[in-house]
N, C-alpha and C positions, 0 to 999 in steps of 0.2 A: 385323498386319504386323510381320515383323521389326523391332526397335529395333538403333537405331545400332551397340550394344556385339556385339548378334546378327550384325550383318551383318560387323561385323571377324572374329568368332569362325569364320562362316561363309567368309568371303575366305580368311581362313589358312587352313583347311582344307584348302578347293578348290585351292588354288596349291601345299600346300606336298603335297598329292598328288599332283600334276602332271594334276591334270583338265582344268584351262585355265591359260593365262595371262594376265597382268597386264595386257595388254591388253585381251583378250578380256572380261576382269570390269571393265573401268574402261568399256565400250561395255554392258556386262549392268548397269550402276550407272545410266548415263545412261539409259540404256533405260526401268529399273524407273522413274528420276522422273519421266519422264515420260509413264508410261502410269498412275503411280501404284499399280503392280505389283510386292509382294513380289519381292525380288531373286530368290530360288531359283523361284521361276515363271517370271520370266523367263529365265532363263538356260537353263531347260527349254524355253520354250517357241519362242525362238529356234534352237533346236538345238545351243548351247554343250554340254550336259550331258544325258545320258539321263536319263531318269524313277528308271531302277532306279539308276544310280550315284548321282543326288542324292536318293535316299531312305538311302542307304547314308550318305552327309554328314549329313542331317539327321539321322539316330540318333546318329551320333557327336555331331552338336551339342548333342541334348538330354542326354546322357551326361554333357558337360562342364558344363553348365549345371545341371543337379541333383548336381553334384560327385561324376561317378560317374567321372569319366574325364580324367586331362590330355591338353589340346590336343598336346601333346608326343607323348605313345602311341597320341591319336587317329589323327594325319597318320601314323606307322608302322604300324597297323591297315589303312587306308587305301590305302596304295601295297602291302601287302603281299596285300590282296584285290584291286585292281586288277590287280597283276602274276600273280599266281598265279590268279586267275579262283574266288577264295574269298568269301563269304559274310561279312558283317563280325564278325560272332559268332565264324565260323571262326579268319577272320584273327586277333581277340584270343586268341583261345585257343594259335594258335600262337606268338604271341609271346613264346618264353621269355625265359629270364632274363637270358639276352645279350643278347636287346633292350630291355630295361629298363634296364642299365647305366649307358646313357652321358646321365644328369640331373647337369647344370650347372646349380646354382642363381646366376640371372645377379646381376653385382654392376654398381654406378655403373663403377665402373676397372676397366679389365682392359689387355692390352698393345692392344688394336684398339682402342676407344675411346680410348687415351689417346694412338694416334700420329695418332686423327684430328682431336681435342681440339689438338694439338700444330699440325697442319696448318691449323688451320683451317675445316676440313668443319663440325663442330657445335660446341655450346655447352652446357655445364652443363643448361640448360633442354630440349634434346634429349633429352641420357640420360637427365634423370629422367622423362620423358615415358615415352620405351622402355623403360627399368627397368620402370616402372607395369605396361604393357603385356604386356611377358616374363615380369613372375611371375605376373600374371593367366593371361594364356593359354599359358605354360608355352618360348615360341621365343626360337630365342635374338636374342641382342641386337642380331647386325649383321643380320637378316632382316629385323627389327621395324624396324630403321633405312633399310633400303630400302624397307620396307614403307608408313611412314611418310611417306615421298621427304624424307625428313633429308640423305642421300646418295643417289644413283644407285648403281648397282650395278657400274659401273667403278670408280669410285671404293673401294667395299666391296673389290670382287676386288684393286685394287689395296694398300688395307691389308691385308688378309690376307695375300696374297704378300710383302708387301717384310715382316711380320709372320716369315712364317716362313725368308724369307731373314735375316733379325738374328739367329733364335733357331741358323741353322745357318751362323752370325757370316762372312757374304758382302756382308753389307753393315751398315753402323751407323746409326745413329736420325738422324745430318743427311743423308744420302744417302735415307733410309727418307719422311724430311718432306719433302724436296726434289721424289722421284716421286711421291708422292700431290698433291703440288701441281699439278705440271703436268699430271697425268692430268684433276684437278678442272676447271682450265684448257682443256684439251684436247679431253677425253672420248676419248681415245686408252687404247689398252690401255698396264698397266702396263710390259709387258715392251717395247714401243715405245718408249714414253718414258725407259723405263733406256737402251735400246739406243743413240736417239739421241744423249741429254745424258752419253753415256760413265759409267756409273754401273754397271752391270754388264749381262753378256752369259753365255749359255751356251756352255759349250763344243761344238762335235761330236761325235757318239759317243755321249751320254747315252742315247739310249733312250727308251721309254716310262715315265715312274712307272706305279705301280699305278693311283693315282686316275684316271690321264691314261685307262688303258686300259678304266678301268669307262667312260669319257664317250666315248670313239671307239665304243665297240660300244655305245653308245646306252641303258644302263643307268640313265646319272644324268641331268638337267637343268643348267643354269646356279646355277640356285636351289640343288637338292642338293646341288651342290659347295662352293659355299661354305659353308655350313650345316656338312658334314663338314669341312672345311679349316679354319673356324670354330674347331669342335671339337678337332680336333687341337692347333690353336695353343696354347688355353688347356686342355685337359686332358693336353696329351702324349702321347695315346694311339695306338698304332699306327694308319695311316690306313685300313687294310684292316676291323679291329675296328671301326672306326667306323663304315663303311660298312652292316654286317652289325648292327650295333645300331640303326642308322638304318632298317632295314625295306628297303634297297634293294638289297642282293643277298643270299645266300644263301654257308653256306660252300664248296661247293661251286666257284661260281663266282669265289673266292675261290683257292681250292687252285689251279684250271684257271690264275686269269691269271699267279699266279707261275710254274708252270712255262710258259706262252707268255713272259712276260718274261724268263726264261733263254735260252729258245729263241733271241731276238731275240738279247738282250748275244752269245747264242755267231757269232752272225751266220747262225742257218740258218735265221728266215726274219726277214720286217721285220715291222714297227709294225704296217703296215693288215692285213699277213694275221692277226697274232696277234687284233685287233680284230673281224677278220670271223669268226675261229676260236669267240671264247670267245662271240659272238654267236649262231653256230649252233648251236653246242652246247648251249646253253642253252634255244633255240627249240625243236628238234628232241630234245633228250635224248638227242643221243649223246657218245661220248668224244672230247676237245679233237684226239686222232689220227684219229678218222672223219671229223670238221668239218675238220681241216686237207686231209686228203687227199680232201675235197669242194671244195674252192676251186680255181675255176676264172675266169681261168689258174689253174696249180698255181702252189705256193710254193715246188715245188723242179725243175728249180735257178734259182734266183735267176737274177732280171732286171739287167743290168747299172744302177748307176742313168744319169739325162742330163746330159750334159754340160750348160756355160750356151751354148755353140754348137749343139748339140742342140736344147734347150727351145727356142730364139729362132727356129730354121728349122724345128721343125714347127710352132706357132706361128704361122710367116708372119708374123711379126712383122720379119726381116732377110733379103731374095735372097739367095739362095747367091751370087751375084757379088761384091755389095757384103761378105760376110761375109768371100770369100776376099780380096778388097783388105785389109781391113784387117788381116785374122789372119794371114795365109798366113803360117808358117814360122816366125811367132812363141808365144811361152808364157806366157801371161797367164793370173794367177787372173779369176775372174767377175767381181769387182769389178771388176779392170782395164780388162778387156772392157768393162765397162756404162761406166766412165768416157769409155772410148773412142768409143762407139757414142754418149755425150751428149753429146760436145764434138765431136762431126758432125753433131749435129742427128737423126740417123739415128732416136736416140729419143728421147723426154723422161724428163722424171724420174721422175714417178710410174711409168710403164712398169719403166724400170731396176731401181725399188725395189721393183717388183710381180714383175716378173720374178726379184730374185735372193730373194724372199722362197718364190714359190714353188720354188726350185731346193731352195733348205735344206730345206723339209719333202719333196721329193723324196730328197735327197742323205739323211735322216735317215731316211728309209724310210718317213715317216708318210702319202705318197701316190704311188698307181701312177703309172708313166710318162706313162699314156693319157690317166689322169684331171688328172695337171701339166698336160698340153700344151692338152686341154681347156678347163679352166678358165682357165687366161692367156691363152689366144685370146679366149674370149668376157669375160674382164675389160676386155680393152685396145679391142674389137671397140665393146664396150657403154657402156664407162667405168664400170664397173661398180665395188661395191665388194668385196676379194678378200675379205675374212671374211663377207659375207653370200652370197657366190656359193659357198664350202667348206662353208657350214652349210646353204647349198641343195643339193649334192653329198651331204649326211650327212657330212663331212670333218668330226668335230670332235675334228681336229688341234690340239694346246696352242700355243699364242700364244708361248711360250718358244721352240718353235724354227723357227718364219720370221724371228728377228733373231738372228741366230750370225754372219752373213759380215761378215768382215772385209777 
């Protein structure tokens, strides 16, 4: 049977592949105790993981285990035969020397650890726990700390970000301690918690990042991003390179999303299509201009986006009667409107905030009209929750821009 250090060695593997997740292996853990059943038996034999991809994991384990292989190169090995439908042998052989680059040998201090140290989250006896762990099997430090469950992964996401909001001086280290507080507090996403407690906000108009656009077209995982975003923070290195050293895109699809992300800033087309764009194109093998002029609706010409009068009566969320009482003839931003409509009872709060949250990722192009009006019907319909009902959609639109209205 697997020994304990085996079976961490095999967890990372399997996660930071994206074969299953953290769930998924914490019910394949419970599982194996109690049938008394080697973890990767299980996990096969439940149907978590094929035969052939968890022979593919266990080569790389013993690889790492007679020190033929870091867990670090393994996990890009890994995702880079999973995504590409390569042989593990294959997969190492392709991994050139761009993908070997981006080794961080992790330390006690770094700026994450130390704003979380700062915050509260861990203690001296954590990191060195993690340290241990990260040079053993090669990941880095804030993975190993969610890995762990030192922190949650809100938490993580939320140091990182307010992480690289300091280094691109938006915010400073009492405002940077203050957000991870309450997120800890919370378990709210960071960009909520700024938004709320007035600490910062993005503006309109921003666009997609690059990284945003590897995650909306389904490229990267939750896990992935931080790991690259990680990376970035403490090596500096362009986030795209990162990506592409990580084993999780190709240059290619690299080249493609900058010029869709031009596309967008020029305004000719939005977010989801450039998303859906660099997605086909990738699947299908053809040029980001054949995937564009495949998307259907087309992306030209542009859909007006909806107003917050709009959103709220397809929706059915407000009669057009009661809409025309209160609006008629007046000019009120969304805000206004939503204050309006709660100091009548008409809606409550959570509505108002769900409703103007999804207007902004409409208004910022990051979702279709059909699919706004959709989803806040069935949030409000459901009582649902809007980030679990958008990542049930594939919407994975950045958290940064559902709190912009002001």
């Amino acid at each position: 049977m697997l020994t304990k250090n085996r079976n961490e060695v095999l967890s990372l593997l399997l996660t930071g592949a994206r074969l299953i997740d953290m769930p998924t292996l914490e019910q394949g853990y419970a599982s194996s105790a109690r049938l008394s059943t080697p973890l990767h038996k299980v996990l096969v034999m439940l149907g978590y993981v094929s035969q052939f991809k968890m022979d593919r994991v266990l080569h790389a384990e013993t690889m790492i285990r007679v020190h033929e292989l870091s867990p670090d190169l393994a996990v890009k090995a890994l995702r880079m035969a999973t995504t590409q439908q390569l042989t593990f042998e294959e997969a190492l052989d392709a991994l050139g020397d761009e993908h070997k680059k981006t080794q961080l040998m992790p330390t006690a201090s770094n700026e994450i650890t130390n704003l979380l140290v700062e915050a509260g989250c861990i203690n001296n006896e954590q990191i060195g726990r993690a340290l241990k762990t990260s040079l053993e099997n090669g990941m880095q430090m804030g993975r190993v700390l969610v890995f762990h469950r030192d922190v949650t992964s809100q938490v993580m996401k939320a140091a990182i970000t307010c992480c690289m909001l300091m280094q691109e001086e938006k915010i400073g280290l009492a405002s940077a301690v203050e957000a991870v507080k309450h997120v800890r507090k919370t378990n709210q996403s960071v960009e909520q918690v700024m938004f709320q407690h007035n600490i910062y906000h993005e503006e309109p108009g921003q666009g997609p990042r690059i990284h945003e656009l590897f995650a909306m077209a389904g490229f990267v995982s939750d896990t992935d991003m931080m790991e690259c975003l990680e990376l970035h923070v403490l090596r500096g290195r362009q986030i795209g390179q990162i990506f592409i050293e990580q084993g999780l895109i190709n240059s290619t699809v690299l080249e493609n999303a900058i010029v869709l992300q031009g596309m967008v800033a020029s305004g000719a087309i939005k977010a989801y299509h450039a998303a859906e764009a660099l997605k086909t194109s990738y699947n299908k093998e053809v040029s980001i201009y054949q995937a564009l002029g495949e998307l259907n609706p087309p992306a030209c010409p542009p859909t007006p986006n909806l107003t917050f009068g709009e959103l709220l009566l397809a929706a059915n969320l407000v009669k057009r009667e009661t809409y025309d009482s209160y609006f008629e003839g007046l000019e009120l931003c969304s805000r206004q409107m939503a204050k309006k409509l709660l100091a009548a009872g008409t809606l409550n709060d959570k509505t108002c905030v769900n409703a103007l949250r999804v207007l902004s990722l409409n208004n910022e192009g990051f979702i279709a009209n059909k699919d706004a009006v959709e989803i806040l019907r069935h949030v409000v319909s459901y009582d649902a929750n809007l980030d679990e009902q958008l990542a049930a959609w594939a919407h994975f639109a950045p958290n940064r821009m559902q709190w912009i209205w002001r």
